[in-house]
KOLKETI-352560 format. One record per residue (C-alpha): residue number from 1; x, y, z. Coordinates in Angstrom, 1 decimal, padded with zeros to 4 digits. Each point is the difference from the previous one (the first is absolute). Example, Ala and Ser with C-alpha at 12.3 -4.5 7.8 and 13.67 -1.06 7.14 Angstrom:
BEGIN
<tike num="1" xx="012.3" yy="-004.5" zz="007.8"/>
<tike num="2" xx="001.4" yy="003.4" zz="-000.7"/>
END
This chain:
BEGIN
<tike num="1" xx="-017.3" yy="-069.9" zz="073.5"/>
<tike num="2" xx="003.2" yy="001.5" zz="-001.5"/>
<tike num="3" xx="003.4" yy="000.3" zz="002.3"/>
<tike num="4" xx="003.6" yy="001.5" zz="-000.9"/>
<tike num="5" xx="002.9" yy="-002.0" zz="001.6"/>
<tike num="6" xx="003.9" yy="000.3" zz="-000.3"/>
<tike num="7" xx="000.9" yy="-001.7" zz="-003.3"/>
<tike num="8" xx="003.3" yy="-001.0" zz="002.6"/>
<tike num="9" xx="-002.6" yy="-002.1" zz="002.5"/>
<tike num="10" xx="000.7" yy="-003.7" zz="-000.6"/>
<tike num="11" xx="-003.0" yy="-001.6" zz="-002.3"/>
<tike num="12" xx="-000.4" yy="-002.4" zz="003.0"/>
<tike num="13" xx="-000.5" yy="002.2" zz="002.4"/>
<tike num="14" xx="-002.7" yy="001.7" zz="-002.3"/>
<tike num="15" xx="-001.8" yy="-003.3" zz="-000.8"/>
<tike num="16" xx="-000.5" yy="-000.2" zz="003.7"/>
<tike num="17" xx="-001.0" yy="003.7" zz="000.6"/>
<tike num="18" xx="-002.5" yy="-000.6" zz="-002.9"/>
<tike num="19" xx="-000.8" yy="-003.4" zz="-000.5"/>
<tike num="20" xx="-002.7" yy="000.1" zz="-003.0"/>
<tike num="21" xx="001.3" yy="003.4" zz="-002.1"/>
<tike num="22" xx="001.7" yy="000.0" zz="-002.7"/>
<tike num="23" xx="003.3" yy="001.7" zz="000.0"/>
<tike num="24" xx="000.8" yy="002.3" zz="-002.9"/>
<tike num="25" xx="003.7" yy="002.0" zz="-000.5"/>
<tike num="26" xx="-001.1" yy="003.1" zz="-001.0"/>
<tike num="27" xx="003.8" yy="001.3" zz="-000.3"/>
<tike num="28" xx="002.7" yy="000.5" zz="-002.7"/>
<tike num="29" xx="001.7" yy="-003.4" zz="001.0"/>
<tike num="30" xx="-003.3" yy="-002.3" zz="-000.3"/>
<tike num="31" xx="000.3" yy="-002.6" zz="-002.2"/>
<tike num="32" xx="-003.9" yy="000.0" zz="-001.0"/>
<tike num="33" xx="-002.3" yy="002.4" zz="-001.9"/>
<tike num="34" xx="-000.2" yy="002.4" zz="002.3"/>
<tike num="35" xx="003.6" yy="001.5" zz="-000.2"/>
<tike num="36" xx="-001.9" yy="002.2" zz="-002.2"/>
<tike num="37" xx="-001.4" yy="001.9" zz="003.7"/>
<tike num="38" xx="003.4" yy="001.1" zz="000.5"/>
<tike num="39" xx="000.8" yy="003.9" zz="-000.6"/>
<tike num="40" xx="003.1" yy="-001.0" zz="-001.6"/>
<tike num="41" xx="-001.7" yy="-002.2" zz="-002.8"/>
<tike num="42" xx="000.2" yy="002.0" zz="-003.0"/>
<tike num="43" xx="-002.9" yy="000.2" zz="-001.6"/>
<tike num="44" xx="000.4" yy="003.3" zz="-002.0"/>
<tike num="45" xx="-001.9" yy="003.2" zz="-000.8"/>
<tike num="46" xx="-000.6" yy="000.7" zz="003.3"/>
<tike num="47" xx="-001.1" yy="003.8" zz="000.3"/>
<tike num="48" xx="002.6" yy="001.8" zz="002.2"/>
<tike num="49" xx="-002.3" yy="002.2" zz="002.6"/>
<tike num="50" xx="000.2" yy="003.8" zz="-000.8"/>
<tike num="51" xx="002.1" yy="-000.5" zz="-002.8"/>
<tike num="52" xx="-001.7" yy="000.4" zz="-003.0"/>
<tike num="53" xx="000.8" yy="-003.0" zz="-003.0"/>
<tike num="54" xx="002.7" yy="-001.4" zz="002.3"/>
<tike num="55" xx="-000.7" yy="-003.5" zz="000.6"/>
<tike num="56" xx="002.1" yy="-002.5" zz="001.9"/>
<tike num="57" xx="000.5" yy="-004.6" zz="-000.3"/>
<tike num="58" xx="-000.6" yy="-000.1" zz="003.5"/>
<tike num="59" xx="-001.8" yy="001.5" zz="003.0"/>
<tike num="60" xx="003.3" yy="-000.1" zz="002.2"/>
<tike num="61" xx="002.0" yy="001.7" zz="-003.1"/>
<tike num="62" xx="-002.5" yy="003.2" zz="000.6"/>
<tike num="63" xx="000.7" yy="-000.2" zz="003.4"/>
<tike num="64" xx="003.5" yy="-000.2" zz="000.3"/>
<tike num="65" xx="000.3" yy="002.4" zz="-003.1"/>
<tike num="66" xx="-002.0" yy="003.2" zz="001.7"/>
<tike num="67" xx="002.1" yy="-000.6" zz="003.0"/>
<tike num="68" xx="002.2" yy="002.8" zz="000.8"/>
<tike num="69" xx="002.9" yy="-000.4" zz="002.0"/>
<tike num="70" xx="002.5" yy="003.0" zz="001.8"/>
<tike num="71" xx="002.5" yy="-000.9" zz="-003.1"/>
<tike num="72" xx="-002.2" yy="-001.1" zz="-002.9"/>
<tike num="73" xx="-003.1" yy="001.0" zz="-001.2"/>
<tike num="74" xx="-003.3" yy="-002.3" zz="-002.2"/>
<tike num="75" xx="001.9" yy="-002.6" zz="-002.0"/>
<tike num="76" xx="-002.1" yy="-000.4" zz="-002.9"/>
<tike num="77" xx="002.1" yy="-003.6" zz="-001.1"/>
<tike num="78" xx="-001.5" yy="-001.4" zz="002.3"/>
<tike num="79" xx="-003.2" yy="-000.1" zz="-001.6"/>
<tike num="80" xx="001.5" yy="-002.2" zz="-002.4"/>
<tike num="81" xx="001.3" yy="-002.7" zz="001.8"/>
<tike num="82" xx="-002.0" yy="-003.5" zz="-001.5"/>
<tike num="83" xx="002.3" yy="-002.5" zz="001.5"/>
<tike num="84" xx="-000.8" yy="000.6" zz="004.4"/>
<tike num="85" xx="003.5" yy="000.9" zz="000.2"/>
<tike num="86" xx="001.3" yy="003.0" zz="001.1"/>
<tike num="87" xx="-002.6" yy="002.3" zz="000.7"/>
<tike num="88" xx="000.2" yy="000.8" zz="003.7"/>
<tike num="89" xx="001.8" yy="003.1" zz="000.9"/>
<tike num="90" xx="001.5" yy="000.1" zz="003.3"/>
<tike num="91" xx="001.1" yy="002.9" zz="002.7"/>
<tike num="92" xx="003.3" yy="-002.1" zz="000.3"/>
<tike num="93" xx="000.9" yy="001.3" zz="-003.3"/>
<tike num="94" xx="-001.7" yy="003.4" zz="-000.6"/>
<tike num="95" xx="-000.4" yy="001.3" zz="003.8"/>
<tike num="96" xx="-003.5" yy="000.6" zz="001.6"/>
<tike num="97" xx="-003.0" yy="-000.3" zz="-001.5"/>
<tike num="98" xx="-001.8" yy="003.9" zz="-000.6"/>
<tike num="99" xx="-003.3" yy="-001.8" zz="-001.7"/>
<tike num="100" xx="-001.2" yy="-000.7" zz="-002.9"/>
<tike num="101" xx="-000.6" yy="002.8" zz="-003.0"/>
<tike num="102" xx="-003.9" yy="000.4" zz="-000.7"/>
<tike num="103" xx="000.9" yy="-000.7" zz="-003.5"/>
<tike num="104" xx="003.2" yy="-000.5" zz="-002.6"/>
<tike num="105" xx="000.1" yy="003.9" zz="-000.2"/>
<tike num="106" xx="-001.8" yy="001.0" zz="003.1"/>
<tike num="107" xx="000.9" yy="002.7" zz="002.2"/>
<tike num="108" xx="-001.7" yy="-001.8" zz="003.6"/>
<tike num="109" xx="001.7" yy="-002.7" zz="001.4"/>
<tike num="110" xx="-002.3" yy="-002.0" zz="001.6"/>
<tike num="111" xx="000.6" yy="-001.1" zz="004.1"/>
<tike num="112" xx="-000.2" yy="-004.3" zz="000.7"/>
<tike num="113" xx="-003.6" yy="000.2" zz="000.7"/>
<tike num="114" xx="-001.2" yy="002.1" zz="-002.5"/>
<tike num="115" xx="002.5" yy="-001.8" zz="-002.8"/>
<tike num="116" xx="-001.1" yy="-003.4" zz="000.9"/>
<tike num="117" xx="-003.7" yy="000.8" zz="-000.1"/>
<tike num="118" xx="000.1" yy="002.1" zz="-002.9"/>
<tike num="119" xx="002.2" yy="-002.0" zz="-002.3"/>
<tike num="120" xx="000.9" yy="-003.8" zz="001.5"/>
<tike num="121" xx="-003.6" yy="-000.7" zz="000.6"/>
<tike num="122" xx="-001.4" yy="001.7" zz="-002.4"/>
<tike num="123" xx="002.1" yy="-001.4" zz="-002.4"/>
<tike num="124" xx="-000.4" yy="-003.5" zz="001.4"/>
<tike num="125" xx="-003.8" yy="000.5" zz="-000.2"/>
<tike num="126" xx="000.4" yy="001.0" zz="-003.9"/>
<tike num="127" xx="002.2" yy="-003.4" zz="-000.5"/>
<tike num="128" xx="-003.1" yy="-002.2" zz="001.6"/>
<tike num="129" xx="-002.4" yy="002.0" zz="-001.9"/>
<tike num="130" xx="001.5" yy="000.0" zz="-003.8"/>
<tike num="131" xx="002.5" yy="-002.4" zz="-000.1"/>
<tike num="132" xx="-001.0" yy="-003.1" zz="002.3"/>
<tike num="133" xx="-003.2" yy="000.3" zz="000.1"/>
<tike num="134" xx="-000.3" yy="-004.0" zz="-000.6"/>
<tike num="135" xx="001.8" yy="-000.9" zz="002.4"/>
<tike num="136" xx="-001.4" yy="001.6" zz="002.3"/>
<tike num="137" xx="-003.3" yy="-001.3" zz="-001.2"/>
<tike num="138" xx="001.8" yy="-003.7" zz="000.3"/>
<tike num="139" xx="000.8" yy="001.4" zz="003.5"/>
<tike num="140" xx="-003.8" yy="001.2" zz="000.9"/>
<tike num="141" xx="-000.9" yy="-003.6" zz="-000.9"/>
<tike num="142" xx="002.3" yy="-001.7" zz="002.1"/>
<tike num="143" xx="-000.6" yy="002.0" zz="002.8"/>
<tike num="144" xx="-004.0" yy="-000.9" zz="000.1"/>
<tike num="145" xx="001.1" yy="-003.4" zz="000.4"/>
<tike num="146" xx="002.9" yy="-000.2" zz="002.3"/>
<tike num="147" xx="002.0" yy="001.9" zz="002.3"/>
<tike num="148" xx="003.2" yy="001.5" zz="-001.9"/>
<tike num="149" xx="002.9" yy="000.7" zz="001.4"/>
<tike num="150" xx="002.8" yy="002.9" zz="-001.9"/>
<tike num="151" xx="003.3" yy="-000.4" zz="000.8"/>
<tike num="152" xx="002.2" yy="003.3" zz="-000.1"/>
<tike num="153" xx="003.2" yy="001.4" zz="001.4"/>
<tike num="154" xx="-001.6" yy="002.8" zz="001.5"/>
<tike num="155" xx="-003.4" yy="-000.4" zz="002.0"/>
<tike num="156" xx="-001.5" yy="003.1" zz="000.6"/>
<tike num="157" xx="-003.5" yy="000.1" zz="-000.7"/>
<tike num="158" xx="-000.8" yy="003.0" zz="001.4"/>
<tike num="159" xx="-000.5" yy="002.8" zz="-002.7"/>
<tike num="160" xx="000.7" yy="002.7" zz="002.8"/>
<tike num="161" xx="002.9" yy="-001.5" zz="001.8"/>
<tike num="162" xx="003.0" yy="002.0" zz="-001.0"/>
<tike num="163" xx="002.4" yy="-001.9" zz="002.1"/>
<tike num="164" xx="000.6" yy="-003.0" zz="-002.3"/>
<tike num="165" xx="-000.1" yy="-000.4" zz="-003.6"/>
<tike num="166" xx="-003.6" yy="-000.6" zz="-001.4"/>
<tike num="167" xx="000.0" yy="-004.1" zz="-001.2"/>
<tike num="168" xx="-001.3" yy="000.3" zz="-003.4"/>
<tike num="169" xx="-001.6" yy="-003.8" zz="000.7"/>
<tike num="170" xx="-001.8" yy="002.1" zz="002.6"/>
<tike num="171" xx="-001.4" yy="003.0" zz="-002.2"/>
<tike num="172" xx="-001.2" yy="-003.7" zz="-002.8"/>
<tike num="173" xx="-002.2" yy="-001.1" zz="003.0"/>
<tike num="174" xx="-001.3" yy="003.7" zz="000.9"/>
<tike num="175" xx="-000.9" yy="000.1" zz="-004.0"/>
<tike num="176" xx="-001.6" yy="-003.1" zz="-000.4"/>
<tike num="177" xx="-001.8" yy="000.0" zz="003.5"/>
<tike num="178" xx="-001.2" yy="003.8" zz="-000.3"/>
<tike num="179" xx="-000.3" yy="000.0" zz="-004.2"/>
<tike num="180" xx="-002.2" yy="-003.4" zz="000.0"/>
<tike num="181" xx="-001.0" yy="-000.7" zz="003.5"/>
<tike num="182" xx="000.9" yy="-003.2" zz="-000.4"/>
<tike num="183" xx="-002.4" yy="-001.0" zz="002.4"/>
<tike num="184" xx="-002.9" yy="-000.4" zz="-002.9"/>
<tike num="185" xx="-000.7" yy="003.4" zz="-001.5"/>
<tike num="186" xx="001.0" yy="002.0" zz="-003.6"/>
<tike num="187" xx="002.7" yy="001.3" zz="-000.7"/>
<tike num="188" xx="000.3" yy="004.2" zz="000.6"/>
<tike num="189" xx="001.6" yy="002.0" zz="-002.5"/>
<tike num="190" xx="002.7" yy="002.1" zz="001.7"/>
<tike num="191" xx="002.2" yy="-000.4" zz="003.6"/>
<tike num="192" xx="-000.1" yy="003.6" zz="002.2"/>
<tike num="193" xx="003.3" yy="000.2" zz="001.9"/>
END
């Protein structure tokens, strides 16, 4: 089986939790391979959703770059960004949040659900499917094996949850458990939201 826990939970208390998984930091500040899960690793030519030939380093640089704010609109640098820093765009600095823009120069801005469906995930999704796909292979394998636990900051699983932030360790294990049924069948070809 594949869990999400806080990346902030002490390893000890994990080990106890889950005695015989292994315990993988699927975040920005691991010190393994898989800092490449995190939406801030810049991995370049990303395709920007409804934006034709726009392509982003990162997954969170889309995200934060179609966000539109009462005092700013899409910033486009942020697609850019290869070193993790810098990215995040905050109310505290442009006032509250309107959405996010269906697109560099679309006229819809897009509410949280919609938004985080239609370009997080999605984009996510893409990044698992064209860019890590062996990793996630190297994951697959694992996870026949041994229980795995993710560690994230945020641990929402739950694709339809609105209330919290979706844990991007949580959308790896809905991939790998629903795109290769890890428990001992092929691999499918798409994932349906």
């Amino acid at each position: 089986m594949i869990f999400v826990e806080s990346r902030k939970k002490k390893e000890k208390t994990l080990k106890a939790k889950y005695p015989n998984a292994i315990i993988i930091d699927l975040t920005s500040k691991s010190e393994s391979e898989y800092k490449v899960f995190s939406p801030f690793y810049p991995h370049g030519n990303i395709p920007v959703p409804f934006s034709q030939n726009v392509l982003s380093c990162s997954v969170e640089g889309v995200w934060q770059g179609l966000k539109v704010f009462e005092s700013n609109d899409v910033d486009i640098s942020k697609f850019n960004i290869t070193d993790m820093k810098g990215i995040k765009r905050s109310v505290r600095v442009f006032g509250k949040i309107k959405g996010h823009r269906e697109g560099v120069n679309g006229i819809q801005i897009l509410d949280y659900k919609t938004a985080r469906k239609e370009i997080f995930i999605k984009t996510y999704f893409w990044l698992l499917e064209n860019k890590l796909e062996k990793e996630v292979e190297k994951l697959v394998d694992l996870a026949k094996k041994r229980d795995i636990v993710f560690l994230d900051y945020e641990t929402n699983t739950d694709i339809e949850n609105f209330q919290k932030p979706i844990s991007h360790a949580g959308l790896v294990k809905h991939y790998i458990e629903k795109m290769h049924i890890i428990y001992r069948t092929p691999i499918q070809t798409k994932l349906d939201l």
